[in-house]
N, C-alpha and C positions, 0 to 999 in steps of 0.2 A: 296523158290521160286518154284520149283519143288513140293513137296509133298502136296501144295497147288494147283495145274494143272495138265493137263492130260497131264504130259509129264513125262519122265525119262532122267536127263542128265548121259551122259556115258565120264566119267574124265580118260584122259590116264595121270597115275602121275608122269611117266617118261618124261611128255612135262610143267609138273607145274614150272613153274621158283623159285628160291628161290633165297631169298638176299645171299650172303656172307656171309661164319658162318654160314648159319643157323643149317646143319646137325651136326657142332662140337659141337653148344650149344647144339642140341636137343641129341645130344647121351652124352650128363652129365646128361641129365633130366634138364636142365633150359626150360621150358615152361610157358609162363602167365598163370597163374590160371584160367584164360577162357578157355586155349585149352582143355587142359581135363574134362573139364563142356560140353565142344559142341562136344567131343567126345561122351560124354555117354547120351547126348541132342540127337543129330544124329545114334548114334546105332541100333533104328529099322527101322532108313528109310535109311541106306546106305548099301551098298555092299562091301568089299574092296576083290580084290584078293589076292588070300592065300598067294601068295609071300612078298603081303607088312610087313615089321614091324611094332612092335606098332608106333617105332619111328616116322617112315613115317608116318602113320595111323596121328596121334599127329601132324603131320607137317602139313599134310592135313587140320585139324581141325581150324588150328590156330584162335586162337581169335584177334589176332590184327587186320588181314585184315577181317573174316569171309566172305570172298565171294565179298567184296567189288570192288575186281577188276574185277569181272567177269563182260563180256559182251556177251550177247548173239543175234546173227545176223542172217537172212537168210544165207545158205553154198554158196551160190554164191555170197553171198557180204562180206564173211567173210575176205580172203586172201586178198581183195583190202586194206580193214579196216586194217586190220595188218600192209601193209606195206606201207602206210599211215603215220601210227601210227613212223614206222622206219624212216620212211624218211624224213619228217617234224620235228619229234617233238623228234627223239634217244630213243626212248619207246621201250623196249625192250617185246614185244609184241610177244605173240604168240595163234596159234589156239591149245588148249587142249582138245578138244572132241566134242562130239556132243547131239542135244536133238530128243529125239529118242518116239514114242509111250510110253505111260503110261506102265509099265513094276511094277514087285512085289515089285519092291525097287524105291525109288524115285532118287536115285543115285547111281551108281557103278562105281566105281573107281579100272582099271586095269592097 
């Protein structure tokens, strides 16, 4: 979605939600055979900060959902959407970044 538009989304991956288990599976190395395909699919058009792990990195990547849950909103109609999203429906919903002018990477994730 990005690296086809003149945008750059900016991923804070300390706000990415994950299922349960997911960082005990992914630090055995159990990952879909997707993740690490959309890892090295994704490598020239993301960023990740130096702190992350591959692990993370890999988590980030994952194939099962690939992006599927993301929505992307006006920032002033973002927080309504979220807790909305809580209040109604127990969606455990949250704002993880934002889309920012076209930038050298089509994604970075800090």
């Amino acid at each position: 979605m990005a690296s086809g538009s003149d945008v750059t989304f900016q991923i804070q991956a300390k706000h990415v939600p994950l299922l349960e288990g997911t960082k005990q599976f992914a630090e055995q190395q159990l990952f879909p055979g997707g993740s690490r395909a959309n890892y090295e699919w994704l490598k020239n058009d993301i960023r990740f900060a130096e702190g992350l792990s591959e692990v993370e990195r890999l988590i980030l990547c994952d194939a099962v959902t690939s992006g599927g849950l993301f929505i992307s909103l006006p920032e002033s109609e973002a927080l309504n959407y979220v807790n909305d999203l809580r209040e109604k429906y127990a969606i455990d919903a949250k704002v993880i970044g934002k889309v920012v002018k076209k930038g050298d990477k089509a994604i970075n994730v800090f």
